[in-house]
Backbone bond lengths (Angstrom), bond angles and torsions (degrees), N, CA, C in turn:
res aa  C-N    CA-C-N  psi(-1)  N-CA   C-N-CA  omega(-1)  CA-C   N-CA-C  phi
1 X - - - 1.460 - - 1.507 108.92 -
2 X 1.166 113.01 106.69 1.711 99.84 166.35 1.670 112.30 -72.49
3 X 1.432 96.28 167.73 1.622 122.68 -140.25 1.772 103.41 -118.52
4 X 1.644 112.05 -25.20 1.233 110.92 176.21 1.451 115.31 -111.81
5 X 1.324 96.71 166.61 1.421 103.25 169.09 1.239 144.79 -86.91
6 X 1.340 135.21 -147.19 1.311 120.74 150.03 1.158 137.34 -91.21
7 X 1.405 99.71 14.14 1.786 112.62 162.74 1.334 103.63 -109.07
8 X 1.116 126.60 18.54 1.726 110.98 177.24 1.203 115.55 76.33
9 X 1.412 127.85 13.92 1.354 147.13 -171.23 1.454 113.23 -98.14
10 X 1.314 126.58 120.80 1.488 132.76 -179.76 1.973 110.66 -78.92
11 X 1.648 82.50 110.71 1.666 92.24 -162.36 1.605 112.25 -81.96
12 X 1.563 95.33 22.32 1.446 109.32 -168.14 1.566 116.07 -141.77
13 X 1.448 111.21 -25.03 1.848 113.39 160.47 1.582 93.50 -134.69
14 X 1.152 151.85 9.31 1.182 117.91 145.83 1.815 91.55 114.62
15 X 1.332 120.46 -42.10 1.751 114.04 172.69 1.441 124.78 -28.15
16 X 1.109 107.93 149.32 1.295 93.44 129.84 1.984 129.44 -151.76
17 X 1.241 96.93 -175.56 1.517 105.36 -174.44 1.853 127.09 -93.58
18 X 0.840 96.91 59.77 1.964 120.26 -174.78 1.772 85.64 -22.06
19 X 1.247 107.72 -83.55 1.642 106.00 -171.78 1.069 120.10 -63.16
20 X 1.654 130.02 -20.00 1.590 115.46 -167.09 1.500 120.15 89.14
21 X 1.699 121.65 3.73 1.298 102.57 -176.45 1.091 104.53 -107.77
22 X 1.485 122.47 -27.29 1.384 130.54 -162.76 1.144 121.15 -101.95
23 X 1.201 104.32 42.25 1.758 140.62 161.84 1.617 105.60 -39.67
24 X 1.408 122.54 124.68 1.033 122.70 -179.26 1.408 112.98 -113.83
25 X 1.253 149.47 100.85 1.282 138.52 -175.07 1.782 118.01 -112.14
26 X 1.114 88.76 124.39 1.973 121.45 -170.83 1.654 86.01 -96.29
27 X 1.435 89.84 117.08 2.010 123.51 141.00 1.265 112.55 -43.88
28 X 1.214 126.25 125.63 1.518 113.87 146.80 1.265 111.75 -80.67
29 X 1.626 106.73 142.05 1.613 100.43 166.26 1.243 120.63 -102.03
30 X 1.447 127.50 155.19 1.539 132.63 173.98 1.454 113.56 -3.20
31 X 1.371 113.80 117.88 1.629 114.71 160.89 1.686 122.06 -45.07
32 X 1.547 88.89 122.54 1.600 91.12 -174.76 1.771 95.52 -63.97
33 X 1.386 96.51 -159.43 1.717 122.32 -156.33 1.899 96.44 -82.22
34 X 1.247 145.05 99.25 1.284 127.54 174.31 1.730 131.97 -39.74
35 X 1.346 103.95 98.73 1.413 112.79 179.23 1.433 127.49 -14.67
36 X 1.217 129.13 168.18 1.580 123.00 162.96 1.134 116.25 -79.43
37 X 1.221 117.88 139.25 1.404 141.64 166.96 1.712 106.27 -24.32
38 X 1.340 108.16 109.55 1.252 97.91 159.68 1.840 139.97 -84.57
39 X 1.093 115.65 171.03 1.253 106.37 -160.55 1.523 121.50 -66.29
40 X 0.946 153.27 138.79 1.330 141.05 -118.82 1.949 83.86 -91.64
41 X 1.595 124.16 153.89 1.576 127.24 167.92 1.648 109.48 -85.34
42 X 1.313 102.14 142.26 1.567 100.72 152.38 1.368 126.71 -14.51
43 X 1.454 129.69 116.72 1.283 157.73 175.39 1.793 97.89 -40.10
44 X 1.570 111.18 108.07 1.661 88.97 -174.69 1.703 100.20 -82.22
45 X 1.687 92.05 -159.15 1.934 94.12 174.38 1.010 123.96 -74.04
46 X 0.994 115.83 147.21 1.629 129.03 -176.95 2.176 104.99 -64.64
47 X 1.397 86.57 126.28 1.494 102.29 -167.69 2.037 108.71 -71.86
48 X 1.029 109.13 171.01 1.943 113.80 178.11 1.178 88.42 -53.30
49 X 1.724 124.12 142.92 1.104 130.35 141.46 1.551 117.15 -33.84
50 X 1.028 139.09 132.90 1.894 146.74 165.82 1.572 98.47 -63.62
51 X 1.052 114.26 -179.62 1.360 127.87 -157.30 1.625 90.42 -115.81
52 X 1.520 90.40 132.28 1.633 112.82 178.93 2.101 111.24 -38.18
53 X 1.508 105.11 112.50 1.252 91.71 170.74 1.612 113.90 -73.27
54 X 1.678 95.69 -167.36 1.688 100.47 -167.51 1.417 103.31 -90.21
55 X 1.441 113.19 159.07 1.159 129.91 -157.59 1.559 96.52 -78.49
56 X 1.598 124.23 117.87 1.372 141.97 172.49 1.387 95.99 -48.95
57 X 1.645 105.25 166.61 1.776 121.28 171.33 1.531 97.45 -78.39
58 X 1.565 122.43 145.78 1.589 149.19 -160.78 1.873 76.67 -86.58
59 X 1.581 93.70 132.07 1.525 111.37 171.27 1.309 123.27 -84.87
60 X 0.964 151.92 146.39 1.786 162.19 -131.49 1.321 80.28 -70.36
61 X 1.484 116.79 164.99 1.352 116.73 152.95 1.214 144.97 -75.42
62 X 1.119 156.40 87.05 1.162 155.81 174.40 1.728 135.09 3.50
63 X 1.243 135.76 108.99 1.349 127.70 170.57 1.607 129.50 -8.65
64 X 1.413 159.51 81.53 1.452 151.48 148.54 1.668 97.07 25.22
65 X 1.268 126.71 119.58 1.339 108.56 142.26 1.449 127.45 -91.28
66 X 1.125 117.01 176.19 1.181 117.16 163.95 1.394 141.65 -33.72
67 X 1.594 131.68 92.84 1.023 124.65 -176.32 1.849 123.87 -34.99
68 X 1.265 113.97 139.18 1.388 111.82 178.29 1.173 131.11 -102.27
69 X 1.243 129.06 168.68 1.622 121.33 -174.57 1.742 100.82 -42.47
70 X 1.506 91.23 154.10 1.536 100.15 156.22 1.452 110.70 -80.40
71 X 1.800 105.09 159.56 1.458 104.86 -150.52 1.792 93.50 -105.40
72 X 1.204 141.79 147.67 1.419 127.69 160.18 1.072 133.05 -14.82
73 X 1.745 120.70 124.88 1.707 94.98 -169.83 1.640 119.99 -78.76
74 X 1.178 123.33 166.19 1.397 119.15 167.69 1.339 113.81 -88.69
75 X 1.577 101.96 155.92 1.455 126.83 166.27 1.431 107.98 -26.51
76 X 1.376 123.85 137.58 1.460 134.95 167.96 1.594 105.37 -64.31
77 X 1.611 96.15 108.57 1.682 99.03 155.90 1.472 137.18 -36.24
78 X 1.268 116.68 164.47 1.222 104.17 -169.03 1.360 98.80 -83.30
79 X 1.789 142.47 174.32 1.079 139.06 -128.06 1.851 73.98 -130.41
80 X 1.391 113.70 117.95 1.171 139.93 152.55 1.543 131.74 -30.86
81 X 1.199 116.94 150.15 1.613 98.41 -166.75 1.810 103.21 -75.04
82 X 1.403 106.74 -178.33 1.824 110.41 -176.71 1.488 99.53 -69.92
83 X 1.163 112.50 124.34 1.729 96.41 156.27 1.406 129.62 -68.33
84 X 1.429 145.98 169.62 1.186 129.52 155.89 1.102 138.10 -47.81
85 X 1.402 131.72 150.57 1.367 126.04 -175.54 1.392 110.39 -79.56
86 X 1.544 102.27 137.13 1.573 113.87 162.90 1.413 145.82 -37.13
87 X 1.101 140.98 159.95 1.253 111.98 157.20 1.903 129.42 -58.84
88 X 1.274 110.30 148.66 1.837 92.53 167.32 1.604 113.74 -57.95
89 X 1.539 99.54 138.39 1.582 106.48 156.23 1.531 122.50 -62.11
90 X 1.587 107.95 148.59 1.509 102.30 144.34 1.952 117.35 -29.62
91 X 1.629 94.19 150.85 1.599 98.22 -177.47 1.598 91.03 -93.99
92 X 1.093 96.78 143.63 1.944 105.74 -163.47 1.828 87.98 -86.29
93 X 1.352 102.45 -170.52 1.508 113.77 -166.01 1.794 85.67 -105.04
94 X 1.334 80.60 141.89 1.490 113.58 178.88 1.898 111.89 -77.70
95 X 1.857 85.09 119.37 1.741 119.54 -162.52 1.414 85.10 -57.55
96 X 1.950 99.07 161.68 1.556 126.00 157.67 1.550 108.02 -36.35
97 X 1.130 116.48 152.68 1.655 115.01 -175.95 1.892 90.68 -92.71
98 X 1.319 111.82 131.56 1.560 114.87 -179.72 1.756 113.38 -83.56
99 X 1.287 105.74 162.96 1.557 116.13 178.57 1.178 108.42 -57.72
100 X 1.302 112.81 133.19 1.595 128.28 166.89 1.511 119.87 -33.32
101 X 0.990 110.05 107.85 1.818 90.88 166.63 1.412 115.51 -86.67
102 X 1.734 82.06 175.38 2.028 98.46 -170.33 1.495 110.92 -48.51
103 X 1.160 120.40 166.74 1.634 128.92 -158.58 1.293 82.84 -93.88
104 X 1.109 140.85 147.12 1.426 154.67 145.15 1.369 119.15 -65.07
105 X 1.190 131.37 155.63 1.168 173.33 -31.02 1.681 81.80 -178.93
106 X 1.685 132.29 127.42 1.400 122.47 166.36 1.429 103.27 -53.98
107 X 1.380 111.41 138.09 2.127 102.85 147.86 0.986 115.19 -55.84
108 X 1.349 123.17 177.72 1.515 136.78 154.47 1.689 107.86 -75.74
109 X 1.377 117.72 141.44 1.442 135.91 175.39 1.588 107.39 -41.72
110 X 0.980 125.49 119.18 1.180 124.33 158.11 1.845 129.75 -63.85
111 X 0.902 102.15 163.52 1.692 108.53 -178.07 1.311 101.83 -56.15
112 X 1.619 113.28 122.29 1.650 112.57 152.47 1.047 137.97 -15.30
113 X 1.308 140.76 93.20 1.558 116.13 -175.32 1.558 124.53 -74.57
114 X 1.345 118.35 -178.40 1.447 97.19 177.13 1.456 144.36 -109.92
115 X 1.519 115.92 155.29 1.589 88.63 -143.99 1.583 130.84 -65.94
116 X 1.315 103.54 -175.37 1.559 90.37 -176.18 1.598 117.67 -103.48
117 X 0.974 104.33 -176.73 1.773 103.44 -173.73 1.731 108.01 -61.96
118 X 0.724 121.04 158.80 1.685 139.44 171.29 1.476 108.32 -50.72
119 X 0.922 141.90 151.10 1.583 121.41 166.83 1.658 93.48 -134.55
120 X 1.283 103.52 -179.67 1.512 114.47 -152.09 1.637 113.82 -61.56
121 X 0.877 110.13 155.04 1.948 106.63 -178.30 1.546 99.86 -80.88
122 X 1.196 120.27 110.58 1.775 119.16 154.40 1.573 113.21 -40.87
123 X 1.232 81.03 162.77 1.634 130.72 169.50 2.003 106.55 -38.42
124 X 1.185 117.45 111.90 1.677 96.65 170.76 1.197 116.21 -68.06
125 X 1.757 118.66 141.48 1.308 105.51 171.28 1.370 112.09 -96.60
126 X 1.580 88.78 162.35 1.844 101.37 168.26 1.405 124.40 -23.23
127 X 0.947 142.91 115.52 1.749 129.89 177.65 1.740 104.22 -95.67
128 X 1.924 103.47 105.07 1.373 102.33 178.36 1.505 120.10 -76.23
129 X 1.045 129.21 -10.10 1.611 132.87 -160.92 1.185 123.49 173.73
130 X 1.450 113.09 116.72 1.962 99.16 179.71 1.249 83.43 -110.66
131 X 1.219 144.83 65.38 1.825 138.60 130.29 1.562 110.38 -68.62
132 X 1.273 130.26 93.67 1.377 118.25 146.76 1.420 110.67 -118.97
133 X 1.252 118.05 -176.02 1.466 135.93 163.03 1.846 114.10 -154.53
134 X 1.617 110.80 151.61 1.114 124.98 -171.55 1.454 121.65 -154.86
135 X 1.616 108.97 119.39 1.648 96.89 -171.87 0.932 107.64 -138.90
136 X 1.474 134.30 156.22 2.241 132.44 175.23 1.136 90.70 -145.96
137 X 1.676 83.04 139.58 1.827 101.64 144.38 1.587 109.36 -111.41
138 X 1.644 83.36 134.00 1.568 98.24 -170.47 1.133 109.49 -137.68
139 X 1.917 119.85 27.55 1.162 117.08 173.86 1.460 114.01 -97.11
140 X 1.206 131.03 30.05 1.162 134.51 -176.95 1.862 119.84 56.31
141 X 1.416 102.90 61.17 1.446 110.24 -158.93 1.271 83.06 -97.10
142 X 1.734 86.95 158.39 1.420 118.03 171.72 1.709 116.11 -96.87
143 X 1.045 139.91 94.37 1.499 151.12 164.12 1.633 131.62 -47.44
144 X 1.581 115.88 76.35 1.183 94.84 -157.58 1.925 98.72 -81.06
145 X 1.532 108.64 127.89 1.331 124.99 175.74 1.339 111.80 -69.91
146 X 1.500 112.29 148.07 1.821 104.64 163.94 1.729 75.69 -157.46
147 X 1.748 98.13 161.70 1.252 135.93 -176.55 1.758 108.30 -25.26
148 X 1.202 111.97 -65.91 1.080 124.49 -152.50 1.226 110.10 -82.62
149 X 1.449 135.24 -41.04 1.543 138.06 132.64 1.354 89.03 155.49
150 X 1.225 117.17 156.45 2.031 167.88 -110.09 1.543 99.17 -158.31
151 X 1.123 116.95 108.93 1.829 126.26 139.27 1.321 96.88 -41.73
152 X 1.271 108.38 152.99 1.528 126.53 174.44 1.678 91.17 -117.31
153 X 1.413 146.75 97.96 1.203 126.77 160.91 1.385 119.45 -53.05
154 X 1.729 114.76 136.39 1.243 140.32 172.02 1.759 117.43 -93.59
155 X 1.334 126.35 44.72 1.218 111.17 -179.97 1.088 128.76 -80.12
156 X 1.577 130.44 4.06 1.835 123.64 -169.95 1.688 94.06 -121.31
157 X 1.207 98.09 165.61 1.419 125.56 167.46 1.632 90.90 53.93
158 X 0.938 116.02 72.35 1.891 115.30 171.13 1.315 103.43 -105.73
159 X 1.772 108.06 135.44 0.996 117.17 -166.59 1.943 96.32 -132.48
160 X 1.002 112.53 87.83 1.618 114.68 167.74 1.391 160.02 -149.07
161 X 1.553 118.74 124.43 1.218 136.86 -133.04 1.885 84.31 -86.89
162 X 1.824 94.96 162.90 1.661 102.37 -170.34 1.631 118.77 -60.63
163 X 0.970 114.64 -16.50 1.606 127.96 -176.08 1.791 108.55 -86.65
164 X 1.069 106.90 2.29 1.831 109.38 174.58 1.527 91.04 -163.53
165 X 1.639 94.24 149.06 1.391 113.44 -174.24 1.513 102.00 -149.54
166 X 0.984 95.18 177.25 1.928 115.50 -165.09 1.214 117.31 -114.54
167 X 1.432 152.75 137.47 1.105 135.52 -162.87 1.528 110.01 -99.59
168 X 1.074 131.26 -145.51 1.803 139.44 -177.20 1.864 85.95 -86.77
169 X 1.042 123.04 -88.10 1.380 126.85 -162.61 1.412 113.09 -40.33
170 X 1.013 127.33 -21.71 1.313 130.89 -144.95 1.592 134.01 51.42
171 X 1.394 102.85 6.83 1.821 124.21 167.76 1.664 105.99 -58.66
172 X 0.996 121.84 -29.85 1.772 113.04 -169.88 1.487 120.80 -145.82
173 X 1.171 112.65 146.18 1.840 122.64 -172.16 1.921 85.85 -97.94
174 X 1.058 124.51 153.71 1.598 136.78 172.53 1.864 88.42 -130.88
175 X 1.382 88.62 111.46 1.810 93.30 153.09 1.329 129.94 -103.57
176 X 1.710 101.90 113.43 1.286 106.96 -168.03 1.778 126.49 -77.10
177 X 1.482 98.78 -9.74 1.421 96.99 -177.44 1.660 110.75 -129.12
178 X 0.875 140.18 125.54 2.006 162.89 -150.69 1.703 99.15 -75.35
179 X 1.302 117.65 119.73 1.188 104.76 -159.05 1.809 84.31 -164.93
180 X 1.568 114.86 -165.92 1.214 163.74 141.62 1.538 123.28 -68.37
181 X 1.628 128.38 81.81 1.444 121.21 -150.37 1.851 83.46 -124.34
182 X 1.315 97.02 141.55 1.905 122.54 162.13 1.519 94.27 -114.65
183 X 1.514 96.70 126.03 1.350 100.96 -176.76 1.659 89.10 -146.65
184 X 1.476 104.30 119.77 1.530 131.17 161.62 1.144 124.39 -112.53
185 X 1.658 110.65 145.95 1.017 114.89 174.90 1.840 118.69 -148.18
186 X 1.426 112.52 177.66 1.872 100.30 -162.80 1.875 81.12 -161.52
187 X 1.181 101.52 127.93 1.606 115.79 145.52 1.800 113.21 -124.57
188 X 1.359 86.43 155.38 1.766 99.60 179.43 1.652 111.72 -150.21
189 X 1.722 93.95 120.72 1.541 88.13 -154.39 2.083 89.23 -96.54
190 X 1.620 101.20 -175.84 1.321 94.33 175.19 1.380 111.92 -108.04
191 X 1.841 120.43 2.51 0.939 130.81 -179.09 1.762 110.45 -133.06
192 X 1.222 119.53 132.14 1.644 107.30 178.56 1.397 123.49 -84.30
193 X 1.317 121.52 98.36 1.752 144.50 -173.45 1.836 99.65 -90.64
194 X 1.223 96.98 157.44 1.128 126.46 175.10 1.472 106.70 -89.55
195 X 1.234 126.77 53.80 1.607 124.41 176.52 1.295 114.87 -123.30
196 X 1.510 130.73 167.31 1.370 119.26 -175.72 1.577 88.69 -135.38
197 X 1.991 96.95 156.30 1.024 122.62 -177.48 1.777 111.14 -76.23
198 X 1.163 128.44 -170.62 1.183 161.47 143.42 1.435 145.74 144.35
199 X 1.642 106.11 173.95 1.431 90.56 -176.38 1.615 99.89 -97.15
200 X 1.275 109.78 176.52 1.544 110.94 -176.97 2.168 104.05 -151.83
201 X 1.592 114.96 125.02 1.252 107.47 -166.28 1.232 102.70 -125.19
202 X 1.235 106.28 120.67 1.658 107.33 -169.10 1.207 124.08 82.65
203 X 1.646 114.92 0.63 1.449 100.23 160.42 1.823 89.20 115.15
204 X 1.437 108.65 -11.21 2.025 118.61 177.91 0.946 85.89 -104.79
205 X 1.837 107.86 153.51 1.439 122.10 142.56 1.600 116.34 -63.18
206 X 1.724 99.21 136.97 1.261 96.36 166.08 1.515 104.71 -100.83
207 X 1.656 112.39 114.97 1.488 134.17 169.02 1.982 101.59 -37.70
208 X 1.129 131.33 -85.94 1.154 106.49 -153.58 1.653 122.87 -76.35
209 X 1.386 102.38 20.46 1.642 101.42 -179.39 2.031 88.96 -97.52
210 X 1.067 136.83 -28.60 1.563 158.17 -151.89 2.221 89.78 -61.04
211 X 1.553 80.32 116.01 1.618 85.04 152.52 1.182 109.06 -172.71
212 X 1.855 94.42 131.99 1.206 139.35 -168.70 1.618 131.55 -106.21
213 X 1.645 112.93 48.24 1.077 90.81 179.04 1.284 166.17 -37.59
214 X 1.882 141.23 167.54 1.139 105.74 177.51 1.428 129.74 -96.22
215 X 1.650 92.18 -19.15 1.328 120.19 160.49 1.612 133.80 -110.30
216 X 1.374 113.59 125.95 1.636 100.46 -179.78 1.329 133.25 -20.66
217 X 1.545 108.37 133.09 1.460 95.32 169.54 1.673 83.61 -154.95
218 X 1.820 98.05 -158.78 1.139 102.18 -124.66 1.924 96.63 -130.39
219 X 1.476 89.65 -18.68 1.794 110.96 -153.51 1.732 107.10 -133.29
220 X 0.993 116.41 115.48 1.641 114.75 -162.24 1.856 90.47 -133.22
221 X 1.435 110.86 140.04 1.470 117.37 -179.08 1.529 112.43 -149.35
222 X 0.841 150.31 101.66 1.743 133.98 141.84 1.476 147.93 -116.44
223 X 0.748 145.12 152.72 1.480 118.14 160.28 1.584 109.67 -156.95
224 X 1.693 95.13 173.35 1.440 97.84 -144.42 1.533 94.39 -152.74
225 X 1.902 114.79 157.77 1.231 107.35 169.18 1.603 115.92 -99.78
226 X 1.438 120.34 166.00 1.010 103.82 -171.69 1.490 104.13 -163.60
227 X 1.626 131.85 118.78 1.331 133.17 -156.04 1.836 81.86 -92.13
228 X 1.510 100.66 153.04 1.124 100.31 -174.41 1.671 103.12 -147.12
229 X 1.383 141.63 154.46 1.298 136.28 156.77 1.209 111.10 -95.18
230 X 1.363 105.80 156.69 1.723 133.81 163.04 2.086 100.12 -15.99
231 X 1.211 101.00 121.05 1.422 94.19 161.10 1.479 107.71 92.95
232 X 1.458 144.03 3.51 1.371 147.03 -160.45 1.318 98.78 -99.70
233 X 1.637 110.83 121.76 1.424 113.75 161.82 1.840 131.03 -86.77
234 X 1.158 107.65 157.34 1.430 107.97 -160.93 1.433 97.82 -123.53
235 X 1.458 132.38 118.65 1.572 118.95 171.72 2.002 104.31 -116.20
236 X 0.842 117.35 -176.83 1.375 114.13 157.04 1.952 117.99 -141.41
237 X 1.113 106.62 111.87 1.396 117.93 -168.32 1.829 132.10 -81.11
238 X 0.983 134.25 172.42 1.386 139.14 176.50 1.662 93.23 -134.92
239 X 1.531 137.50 145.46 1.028 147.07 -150.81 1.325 108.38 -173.21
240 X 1.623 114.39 159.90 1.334 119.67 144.68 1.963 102.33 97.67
241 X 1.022 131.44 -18.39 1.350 133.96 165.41 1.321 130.79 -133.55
242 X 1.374 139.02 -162.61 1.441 129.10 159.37 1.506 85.83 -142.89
243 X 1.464 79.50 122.75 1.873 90.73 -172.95 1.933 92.37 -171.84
244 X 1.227 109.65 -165.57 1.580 124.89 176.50 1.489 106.20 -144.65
245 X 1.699 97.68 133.22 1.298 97.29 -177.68 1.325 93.72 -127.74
246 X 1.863 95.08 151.47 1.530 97.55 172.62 1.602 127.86 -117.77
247 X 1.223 120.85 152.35 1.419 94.84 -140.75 2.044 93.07 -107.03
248 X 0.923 116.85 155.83 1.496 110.03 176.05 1.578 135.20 -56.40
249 X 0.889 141.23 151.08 2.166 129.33 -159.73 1.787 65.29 -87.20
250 X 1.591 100.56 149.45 1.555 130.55 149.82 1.047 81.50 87.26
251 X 1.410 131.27 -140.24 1.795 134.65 -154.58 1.337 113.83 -70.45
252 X 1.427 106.34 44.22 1.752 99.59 -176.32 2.038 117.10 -47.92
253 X 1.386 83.91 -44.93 1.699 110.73 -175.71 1.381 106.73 -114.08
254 X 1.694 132.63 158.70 1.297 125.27 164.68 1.507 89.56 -162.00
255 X 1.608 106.10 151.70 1.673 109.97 -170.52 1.486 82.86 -149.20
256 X 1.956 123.97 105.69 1.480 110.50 152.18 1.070 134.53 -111.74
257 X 1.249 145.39 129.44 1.263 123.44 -169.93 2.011 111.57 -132.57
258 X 1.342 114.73 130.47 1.508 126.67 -156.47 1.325 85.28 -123.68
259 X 1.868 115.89 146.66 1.162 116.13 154.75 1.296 108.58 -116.39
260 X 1.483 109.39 152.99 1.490 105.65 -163.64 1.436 104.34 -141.22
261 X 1.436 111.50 15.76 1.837 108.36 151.38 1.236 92.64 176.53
């Protein structure tokens, strides 16, 4: 082993060699025994990361875990276009028949149709009786009413066959022959009074010819059958107040009477 340096300097006593001849060179002797381990130094800095090795073989797969809660649902999508239509179904079996509904509403009348042929003339019938009679006042009379009841005089339009007759006043029909009698009658006032109609035979009210309104009016009508004997008088009355009634021009009053067996 040489001993100097490169200054000629003894790197081992400290000399040195000005000229270079008197070079001294030291042996090493045998390596002693290697010391004990010294105690490990401070941890230096952490060196550049190395460069990414290569990607290892993918490890078996792993066990399923446990499914997890379901997550909140989301907002409803927006609604998709129509798909095409299907084929038609079978026609299914025909439903319970349902409850009638309410009757509707009349139509309006249709057009007249046109008429039909004539059909054959009947049989004449029997003729039971030409006894009638028929009389009006239609001069627009004034009626003075009281409680107990008023003739209505009948003097115009008299119509009468030999079996009924008319008296002087024109207040009463006398039926002379016993029969089956229709006997009608009609007043029409020009003002609506609180009075009642009827007929009266013999001098009685006859009850079902009687009408008595509750409120004024204006228009009084009935008629009725009525078996009668030889000799029965017929009047037609105003009743029920004391007042004046006036009766309408043309059919103010009407008294008919038909026998019909």
């Amino acid at each position: 082993m040489n001993c100097f340096d490169d200054n000629e300097r003894c790197c081992c006593c400290g000399n040195s060699n000005a000229n270079g001849n008197d070079r001294i060179i030291i042996q090493n002797g045998p390596a002693g025994a290697t010391g004990a381990t010294g105690p490990a130094g401070p941890r230096g800095l952490t060196g550049p990361t190395g460069a990414t090795g290569a990607t290892g073989c993918t490890g078996a797969t792993g066990c399923t875990g446990a499914t997890g809660p379901s997550g909140v649902t989301g907002p409803t999508g927006p609604t998709g276009p129509r798909g095409e239509n299907g084929y038609r179904g079978a026609t299914g079996p025909t439903g319970a028949t349902g409850y009638a509904g309410a009757t509707g509403a009349t139509g309006a009348t249709g057009p007249t149709g046109p008429m039909g042929p004539t059909g054959p003339t009947g049989e004449a019938g029997e003729q039971v009786t030409g006894n009638s009679a028929s009389a009006t006042n239609s001069s627009n009379a004034t009626i003075p009413v009281v409680l107990a009841g008023t003739n209505i005089p009948l003097p115009d339009w008299q119509t009468v066959t030999s079996g009924i007759s008319m008296n002087a006043d024109n207040t009463e029909f006398m039926i002379n022959v016993a029969g089956k009698y229709l006997i009608m009658y009609e007043v029409h006032l020009t003002t609506p009074l609180a009075v009642g109609t009827r007929l009266v035979l013999n001098g009685t009210e006859y009850s079902p010819s009687t009408i008595q309104p509750l409120n004024p009016e204006t228009g009084f009508n009935s008629s009725v059958l009525v078996t009668c004997d030889a000799g029965v008088s017929v009047s037609l009355e105003l009743f029920g107040v004391n007042t004046s009634a006036i009766l309408h021009t043309g059919a103010g009053a009407t008294l008919t009477i038909i026998q019909l067996a």
